[in-house]
C-alpha positions in Angstrom: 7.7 24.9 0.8 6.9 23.8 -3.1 8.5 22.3 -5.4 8.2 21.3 -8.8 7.3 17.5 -9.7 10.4 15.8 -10.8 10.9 13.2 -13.6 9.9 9.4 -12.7 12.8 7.9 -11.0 13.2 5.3 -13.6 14.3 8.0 -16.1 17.5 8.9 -14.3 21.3 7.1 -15.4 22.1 4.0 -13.4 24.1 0.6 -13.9 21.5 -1.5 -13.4 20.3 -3.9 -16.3 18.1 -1.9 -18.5 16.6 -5.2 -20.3 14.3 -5.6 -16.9 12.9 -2.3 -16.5 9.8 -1.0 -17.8 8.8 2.6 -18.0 6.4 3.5 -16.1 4.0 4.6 -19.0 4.5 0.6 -19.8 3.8 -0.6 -16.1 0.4 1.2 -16.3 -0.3 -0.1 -19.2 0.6 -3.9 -17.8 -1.7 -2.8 -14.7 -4.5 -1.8 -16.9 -4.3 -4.9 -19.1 -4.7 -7.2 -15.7 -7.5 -5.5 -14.5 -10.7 -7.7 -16.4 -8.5 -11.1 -15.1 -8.5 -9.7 -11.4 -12.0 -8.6 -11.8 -13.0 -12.4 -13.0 -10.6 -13.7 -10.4 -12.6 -11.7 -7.7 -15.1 -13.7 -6.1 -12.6 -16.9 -6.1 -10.2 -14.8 -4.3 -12.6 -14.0 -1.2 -13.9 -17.6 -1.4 -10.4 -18.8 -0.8 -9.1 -16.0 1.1 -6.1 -16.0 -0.7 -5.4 -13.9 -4.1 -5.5 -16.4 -7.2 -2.8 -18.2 -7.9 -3.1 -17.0 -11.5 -3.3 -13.5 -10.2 0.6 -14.0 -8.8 1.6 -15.2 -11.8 0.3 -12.6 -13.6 1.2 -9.8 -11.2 4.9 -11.3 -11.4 5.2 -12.0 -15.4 4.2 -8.2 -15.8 6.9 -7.0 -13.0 4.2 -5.8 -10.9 5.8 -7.0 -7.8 9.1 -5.6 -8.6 8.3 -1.6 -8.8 10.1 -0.5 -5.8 13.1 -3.3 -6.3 16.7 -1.4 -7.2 17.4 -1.3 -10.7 20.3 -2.8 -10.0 18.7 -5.6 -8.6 16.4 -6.3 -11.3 13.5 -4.0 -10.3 12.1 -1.0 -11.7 12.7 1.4 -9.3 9.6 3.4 -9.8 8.1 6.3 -8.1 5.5 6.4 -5.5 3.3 8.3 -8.0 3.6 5.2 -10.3 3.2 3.1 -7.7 0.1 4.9 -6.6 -1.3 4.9 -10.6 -1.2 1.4 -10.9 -2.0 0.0 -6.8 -5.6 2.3 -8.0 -5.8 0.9 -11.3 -5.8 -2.8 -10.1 -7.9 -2.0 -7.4 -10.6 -1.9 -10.0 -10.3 -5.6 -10.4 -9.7 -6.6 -7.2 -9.6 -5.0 -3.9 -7.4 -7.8 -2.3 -5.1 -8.4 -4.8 -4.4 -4.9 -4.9 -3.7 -4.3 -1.4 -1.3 -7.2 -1.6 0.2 -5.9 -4.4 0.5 -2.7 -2.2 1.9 -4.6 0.8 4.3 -6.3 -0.9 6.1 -3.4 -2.8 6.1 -1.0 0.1 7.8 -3.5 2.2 10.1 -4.2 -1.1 10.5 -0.4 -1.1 11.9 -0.7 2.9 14.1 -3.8 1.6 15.8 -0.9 -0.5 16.7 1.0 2.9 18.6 -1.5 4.4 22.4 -2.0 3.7 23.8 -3.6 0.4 24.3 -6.9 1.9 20.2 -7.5 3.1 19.5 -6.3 -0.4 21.8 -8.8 -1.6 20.6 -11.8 0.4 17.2 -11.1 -0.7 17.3 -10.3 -4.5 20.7 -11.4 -5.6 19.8 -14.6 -6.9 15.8 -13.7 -7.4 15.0 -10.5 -8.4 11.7 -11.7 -8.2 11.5 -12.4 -4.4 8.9 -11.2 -2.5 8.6 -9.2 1.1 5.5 -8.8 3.3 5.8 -6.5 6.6 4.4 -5.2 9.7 5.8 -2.2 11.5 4.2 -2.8 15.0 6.7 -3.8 17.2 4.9 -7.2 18.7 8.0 -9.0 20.1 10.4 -9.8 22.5 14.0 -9.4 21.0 17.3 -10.8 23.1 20.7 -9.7 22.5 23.5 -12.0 21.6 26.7 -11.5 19.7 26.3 -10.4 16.2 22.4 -9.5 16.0 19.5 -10.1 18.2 17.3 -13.6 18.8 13.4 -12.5 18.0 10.1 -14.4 19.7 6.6 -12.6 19.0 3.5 -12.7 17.0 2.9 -9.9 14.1 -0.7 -9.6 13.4 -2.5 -8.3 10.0 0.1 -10.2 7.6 -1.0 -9.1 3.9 0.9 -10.5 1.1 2.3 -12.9 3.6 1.1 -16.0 1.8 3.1 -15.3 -1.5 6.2 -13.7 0.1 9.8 -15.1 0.9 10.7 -12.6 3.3 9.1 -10.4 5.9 10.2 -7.2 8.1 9.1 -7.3 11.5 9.3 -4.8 13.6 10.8 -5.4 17.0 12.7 -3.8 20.1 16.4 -3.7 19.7 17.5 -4.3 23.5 21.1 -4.4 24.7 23.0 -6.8 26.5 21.5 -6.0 29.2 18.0 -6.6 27.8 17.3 -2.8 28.0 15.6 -1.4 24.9 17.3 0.5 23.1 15.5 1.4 19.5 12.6 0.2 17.9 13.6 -1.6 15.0 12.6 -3.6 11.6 14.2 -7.0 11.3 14.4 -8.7 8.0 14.0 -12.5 8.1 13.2 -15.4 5.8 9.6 -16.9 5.5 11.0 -20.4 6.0 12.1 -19.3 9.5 8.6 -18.7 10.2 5.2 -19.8 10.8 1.9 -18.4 9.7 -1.5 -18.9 11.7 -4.3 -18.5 9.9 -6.3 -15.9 11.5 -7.6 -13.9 9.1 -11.6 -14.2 8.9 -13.1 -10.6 8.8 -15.7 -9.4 6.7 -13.8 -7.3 3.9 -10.7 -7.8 2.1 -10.6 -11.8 2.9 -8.7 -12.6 -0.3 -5.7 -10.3 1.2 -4.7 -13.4 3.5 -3.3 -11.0 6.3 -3.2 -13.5 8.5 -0.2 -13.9 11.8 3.2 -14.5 11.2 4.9 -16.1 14.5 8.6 -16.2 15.3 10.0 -18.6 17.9 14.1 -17.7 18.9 14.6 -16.7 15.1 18.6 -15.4 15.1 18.5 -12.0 13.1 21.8 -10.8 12.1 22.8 -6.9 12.9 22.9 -6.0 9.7 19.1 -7.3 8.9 17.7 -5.2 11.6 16.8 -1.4 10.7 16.6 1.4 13.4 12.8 2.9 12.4 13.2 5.3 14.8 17.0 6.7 12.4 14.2 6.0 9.9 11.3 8.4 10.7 13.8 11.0 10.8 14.8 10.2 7.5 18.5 8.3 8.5 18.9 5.1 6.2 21.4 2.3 6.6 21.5 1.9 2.4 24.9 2.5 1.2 23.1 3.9 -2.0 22.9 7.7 -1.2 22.0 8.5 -5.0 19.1 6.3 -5.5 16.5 9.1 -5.1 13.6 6.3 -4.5 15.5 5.3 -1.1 15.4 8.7 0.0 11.8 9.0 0.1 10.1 10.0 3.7 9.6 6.9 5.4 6.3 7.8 6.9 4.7 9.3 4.2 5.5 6.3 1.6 4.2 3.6 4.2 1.1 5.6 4.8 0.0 7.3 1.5 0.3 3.6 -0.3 -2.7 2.7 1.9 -4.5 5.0 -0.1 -4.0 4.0 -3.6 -6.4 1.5 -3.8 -9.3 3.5 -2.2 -9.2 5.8 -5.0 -9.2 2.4 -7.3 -12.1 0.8 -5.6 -14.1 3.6 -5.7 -13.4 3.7 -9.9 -14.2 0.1 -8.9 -18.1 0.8 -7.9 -18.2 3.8 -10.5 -17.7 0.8 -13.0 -20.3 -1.3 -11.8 -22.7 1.1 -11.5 -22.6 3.1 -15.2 -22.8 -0.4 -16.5 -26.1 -1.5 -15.0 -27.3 2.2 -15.7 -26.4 1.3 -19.6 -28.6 -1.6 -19.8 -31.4 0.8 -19.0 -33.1 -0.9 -15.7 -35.2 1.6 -14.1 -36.7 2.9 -10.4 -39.0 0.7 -8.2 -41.7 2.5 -7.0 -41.1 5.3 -9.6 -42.6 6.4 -13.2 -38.6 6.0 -14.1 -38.2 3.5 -16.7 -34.6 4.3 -16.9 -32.7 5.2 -14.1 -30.6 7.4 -16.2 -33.0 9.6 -16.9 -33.3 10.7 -13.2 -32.1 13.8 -12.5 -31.4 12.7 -8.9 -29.6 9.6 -10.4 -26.9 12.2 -12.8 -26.4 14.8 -9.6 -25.6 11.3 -7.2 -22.7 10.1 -10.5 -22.0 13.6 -11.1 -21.0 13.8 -7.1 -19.5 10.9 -6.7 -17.2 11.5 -9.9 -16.6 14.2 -8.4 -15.5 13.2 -5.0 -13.1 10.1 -6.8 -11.0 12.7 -8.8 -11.1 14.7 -5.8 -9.7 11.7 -3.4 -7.5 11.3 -6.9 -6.0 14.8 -6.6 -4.8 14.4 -3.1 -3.1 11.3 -3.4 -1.0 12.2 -6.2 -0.4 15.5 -4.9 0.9 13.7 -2.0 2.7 11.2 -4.3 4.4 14.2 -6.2 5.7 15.6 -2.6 7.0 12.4 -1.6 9.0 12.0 -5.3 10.0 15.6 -5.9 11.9 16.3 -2.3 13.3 12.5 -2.5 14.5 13.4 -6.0 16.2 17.0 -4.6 17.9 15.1 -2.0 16.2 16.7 1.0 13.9 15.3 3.8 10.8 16.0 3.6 10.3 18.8 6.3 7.7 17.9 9.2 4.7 19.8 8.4 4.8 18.7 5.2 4.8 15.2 6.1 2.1 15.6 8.5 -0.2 16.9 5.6 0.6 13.8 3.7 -0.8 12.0 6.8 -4.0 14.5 6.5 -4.2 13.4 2.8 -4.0 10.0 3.3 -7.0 9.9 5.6 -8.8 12.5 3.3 -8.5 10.2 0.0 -10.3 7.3 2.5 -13.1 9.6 3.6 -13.4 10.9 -0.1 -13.5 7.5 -1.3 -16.1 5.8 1.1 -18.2 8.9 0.5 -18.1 8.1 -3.3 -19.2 4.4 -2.6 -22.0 5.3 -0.9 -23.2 7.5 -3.5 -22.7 4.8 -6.1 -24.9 2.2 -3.9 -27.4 5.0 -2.8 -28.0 4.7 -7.5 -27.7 1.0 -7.2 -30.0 0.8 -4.4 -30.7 -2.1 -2.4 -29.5 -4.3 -4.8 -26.5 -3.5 -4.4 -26.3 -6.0 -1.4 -27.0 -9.0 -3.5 -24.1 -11.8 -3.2 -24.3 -11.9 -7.2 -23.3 -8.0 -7.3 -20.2 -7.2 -7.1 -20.4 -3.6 -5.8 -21.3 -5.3 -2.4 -17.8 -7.1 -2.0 -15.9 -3.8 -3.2 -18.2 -2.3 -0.8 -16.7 -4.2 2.2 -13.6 -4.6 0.8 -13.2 -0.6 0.6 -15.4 -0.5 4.4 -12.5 -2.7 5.8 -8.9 -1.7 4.2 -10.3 2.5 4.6 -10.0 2.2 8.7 -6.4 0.7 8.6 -4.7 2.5 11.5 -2.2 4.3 9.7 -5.5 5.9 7.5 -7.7 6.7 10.5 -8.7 10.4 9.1 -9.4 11.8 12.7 -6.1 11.0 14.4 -4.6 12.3 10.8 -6.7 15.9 11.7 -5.5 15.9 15.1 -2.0 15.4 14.1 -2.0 17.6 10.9 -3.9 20.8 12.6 -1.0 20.6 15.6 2.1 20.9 12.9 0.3 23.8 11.5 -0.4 25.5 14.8 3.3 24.9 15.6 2.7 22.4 18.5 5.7 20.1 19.5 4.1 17.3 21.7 2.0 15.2 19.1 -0.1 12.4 18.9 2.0 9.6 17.5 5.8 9.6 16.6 5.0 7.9 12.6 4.9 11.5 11.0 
């Protein structure tokens, strides 16, 4: 079933103060303006494996952090096509600071699920307040009047280092210490610890390091059913925010995918430059690699793959925003496809990187060029879990042959 893109969110009436929120043809613009300071920023960030401090501050003075916050609240409530448009677009600065980026608004975006009073105790008094999450359920949870006492380890962290809250994903057990649902629980950094665990070979500014909770209290009404949620059943008493209606599965995958699509622009950057100072072809009569033909078919394909890995994702984006905006779940082969899309924009993305370095050649791999860190960077964040464009296949070509038992319930 189609249906016709819908306005951006942040054009439709609401109470919230109007002074904070930007358009979102002026939160593009913002993203585009940071991208040479993230690109200088780079190499500092991996070094420290943390995103520069003067990245943050930049991110939050241009309200970068705050797309998916209510309106109400002090955000901009943007769409996930936004969203998408400027997660790629600072992905051509920096691959870690725009998976942060990414982390940190989806799980802002969640924040906006949960009931009125969580929203409250998180951006009441700071609009600006950041969340970091991780879905997996990597915890032991034990019921006591009025909410549920959490222990557990949550690896894979991003954006944990600059956030002030987290949602961590638990079993909700009865009094009995049967489980009951698999849920998110909202909880403070400070009630936390964080173990640095993070040493990997791509994305090392993202700091996605292991956030460890020892008989942390959560109240009820910080603790959301995911399972209510994959369904599309959210506790928010705010049934005419269109964002907060979005497919659950869909938003938290497709994000993933933003800033493949931005690292591959990313290497496509790098590359035409060094091609305009006119080096040539080792071991070739090629004083300019530009002349080549086999260098303009390997660009002209690997341009072609990026706006092809672009299509996708905003198609996807538009689905997600235009049955949200109707007021209608997103119907379940429809999300599935959204999962096929999401892995395809990886695979479509990589494959335009290697293009890019097959021009470059094997200087590419030199620590001084950059296309080698965006290289790894894209390498690593491409085969998150949620991406993984086989099991996406496998789960997308059973919806459409009308098979019931699948492969994983986050459709």
């Amino acid at each position: 079933m189609s249906r016709e893109t819908p306005e951006d969110p942040m054009t439709t009436t609401t109470s919230a103060p109007q002074a904070t929120a930007k358009s979102a043809a002026a939160l593009k613009e913002s993203a585009a303006a940071l991208v040479p300071l993230l690109r200088e920023n780079a190499a500092r960030t991996e070094a420290d494996r943390k995103v520069a401090e003067e990245n943050i501050t930049a991110l939050s003075e241009a309200g970068l952090f705050r797309l998916t916050v209510p309106r109400r609240l002090g955000g901009h409530e943007a769409g996930i096509r936004t969203f998408m448009e400027i997660t790629s677009e600072l992905a051509r600065g920096c691959g870690s600071t725009a998976w942060v980026t990414t982390l940190i608004n989806v799980s802002n975006w969640t924040v906006g699920l949960y009931p009125e009073r969580a929203q409250q105790e998180v951006w009441g008094e700071n609009p600006d307040a950041r969340v970091c999450g991780v879905l997996a359920p990597s915890a032991t949870s034990r019921a006591v009047e009025g909410g549920q006492v959490v222990t557990g380890r949550w690896g894979f962290a991003s954006g944990s280092l600059h956030s002030q809250w987290a949602c961590l994903g638990i079993p909700v057990v009865d009094a009995s210490g049967q489980q009951i649902d698999q849920g998110s629980a909202l909880i403070p950094m400070e009630e936390l610890t964080i173990e640095d665990t993070w040493y990997v070979a791509g994305m090392r500014g993202t700091g996605s390091n292991t956030l460890v909770a020892d008989e942390v209290f959560v109240p009820a009404h910080r603790i959301m059913s995911v399972t209510q949620g994959v369904q599309g059943t959210y506790p928010t008493e705010r049934k005419d925010e269109g964002l907060y209606r979005s497919a659950m599965v869909p938003v938290l995958a497709l994000v993933l995918a933003g800033p493949q699509v931005g690292l591959a622009q990313a290497g496509m950057d790098v590359v035409t430059a060094s091609l305009a100072k006119g080096r040539g072809i080792s071991y070739t009569f090629y004083e300019r690699a530009s002349e080549a033909p086999s260098t303009q078919i390997q660009l002209a394909e690997a341009a072609q793959l990026i706006d092809t890995a672009r299509l996708h994702l905003m198609r996807a984006a538009d689905d997600i925003d235009s049955w949200a905006a109707h007021g209608e779940y997103m119907p379940f082969e429809t999300r599935a496809r959204v999962r096929m899309d999401t892995g395809y924009v990886a695979r479509r993305s990589r494959e335009a990187l290697d293009l890019l370095l097959s021009i470059q050649g094997a200087g590419s791999f030199a620590e001084a060029n950059p296309l080698q860190r965006i290289w790894r960077d894209q390498e690593t964040s491409s085969r998150h879990a949620v991406i993984n464009p086989a099991i996406a296949g496998e789960l997308y070509g059973r919806a459409l042959l009308g098979i019931e038992e699948q492969v994983t319930p986050l459709i």
